[in-house]
C-alpha positions as CSV (number, residue, x, y, z in Angstrom):
1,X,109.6,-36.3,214.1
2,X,112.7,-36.5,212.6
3,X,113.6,-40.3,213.0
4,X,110.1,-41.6,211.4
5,X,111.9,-43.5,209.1
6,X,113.2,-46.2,211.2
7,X,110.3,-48.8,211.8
8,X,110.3,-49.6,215.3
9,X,109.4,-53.0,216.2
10,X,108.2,-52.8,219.7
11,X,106.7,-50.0,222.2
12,X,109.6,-49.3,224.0
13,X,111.5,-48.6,220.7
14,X,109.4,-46.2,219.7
15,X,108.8,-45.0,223.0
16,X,112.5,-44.7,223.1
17,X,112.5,-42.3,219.4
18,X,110.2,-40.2,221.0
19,X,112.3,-39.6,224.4
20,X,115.5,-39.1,221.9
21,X,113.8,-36.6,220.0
22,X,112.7,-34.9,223.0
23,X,116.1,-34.8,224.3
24,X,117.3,-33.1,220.9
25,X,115.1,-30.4,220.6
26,X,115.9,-29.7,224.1
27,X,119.6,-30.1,223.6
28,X,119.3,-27.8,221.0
29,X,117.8,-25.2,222.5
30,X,120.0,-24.9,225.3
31,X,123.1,-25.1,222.4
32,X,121.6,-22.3,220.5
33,X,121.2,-20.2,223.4
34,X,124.4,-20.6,224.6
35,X,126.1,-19.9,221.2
36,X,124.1,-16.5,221.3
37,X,125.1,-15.1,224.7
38,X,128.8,-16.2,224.0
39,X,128.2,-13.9,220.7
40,X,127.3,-10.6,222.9
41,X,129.9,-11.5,224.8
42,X,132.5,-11.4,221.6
43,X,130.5,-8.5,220.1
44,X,131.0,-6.4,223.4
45,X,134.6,-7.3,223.4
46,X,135.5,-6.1,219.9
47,X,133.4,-2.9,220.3
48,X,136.1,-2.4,223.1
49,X,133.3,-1.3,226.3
50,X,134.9,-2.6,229.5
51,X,131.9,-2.6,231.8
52,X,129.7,-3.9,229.3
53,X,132.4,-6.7,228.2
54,X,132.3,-7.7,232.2
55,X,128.5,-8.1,232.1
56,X,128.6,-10.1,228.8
57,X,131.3,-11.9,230.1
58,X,129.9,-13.1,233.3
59,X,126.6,-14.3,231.4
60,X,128.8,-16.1,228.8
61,X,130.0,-17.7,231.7
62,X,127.3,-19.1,233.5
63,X,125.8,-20.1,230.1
64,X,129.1,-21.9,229.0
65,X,129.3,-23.9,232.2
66,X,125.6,-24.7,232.7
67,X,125.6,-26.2,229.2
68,X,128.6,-28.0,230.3
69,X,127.0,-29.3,233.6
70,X,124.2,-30.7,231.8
71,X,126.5,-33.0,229.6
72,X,125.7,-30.9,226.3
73,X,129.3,-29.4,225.8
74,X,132.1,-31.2,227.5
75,X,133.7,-29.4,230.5
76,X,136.8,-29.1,228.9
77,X,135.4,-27.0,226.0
78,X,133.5,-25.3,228.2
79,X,136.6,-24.0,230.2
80,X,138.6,-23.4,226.9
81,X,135.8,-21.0,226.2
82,X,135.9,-18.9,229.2
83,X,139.9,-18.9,228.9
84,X,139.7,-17.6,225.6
85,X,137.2,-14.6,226.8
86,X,138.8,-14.1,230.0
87,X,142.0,-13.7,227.9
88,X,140.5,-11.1,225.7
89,X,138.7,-9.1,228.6
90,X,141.5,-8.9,230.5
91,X,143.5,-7.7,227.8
92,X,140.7,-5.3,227.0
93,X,140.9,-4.0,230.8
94,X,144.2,-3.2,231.0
């Protein structure tokens, strides 16, 4: 547990440590995964494959605005994101 060195005084605030650590680990799961698809997607784009830069695209997508959804990113960030890969896909397309 990472916040063992706080000494909680009552159940609930150690009941509470637990529940945030949960939330963490789970946080950062989701994060890491997110980060990774995004990366295909970026790696697809520079190697300059259209239909496989679509595909990448569309799961960067999802992943982006799930995290989003769930309060891990903001929503703002999120859409930023998918601009910026949109942008380059399209320019990739044409």
């Amino acid at each position: 547990m990472r916040q063992e060195f706080f000494l909680a005084n009552h159940k609930s605030a150690e009941k509470r440590i637990r529940q945030n650590e949960k939330r963490r680990m789970a946080n950062k799961r989701i994060r890491t995964a997110m980060r990774s698809v995004v990366k295909n997607c970026n790696t697809a784009l520079e190697s300059g494959d259209a239909d496989d830069a679509k595909q990448k695209f569309r799961a960067a997508e999802r992943s982006l605005r799930q995290t989003a959804s769930k309060g891990i990113i903001p929503k703002t960030r999120a859409d930023r994101a998918v601009s910026r890969l949109a942008k380059r896909l399209n320019a990739l397309s044409s």
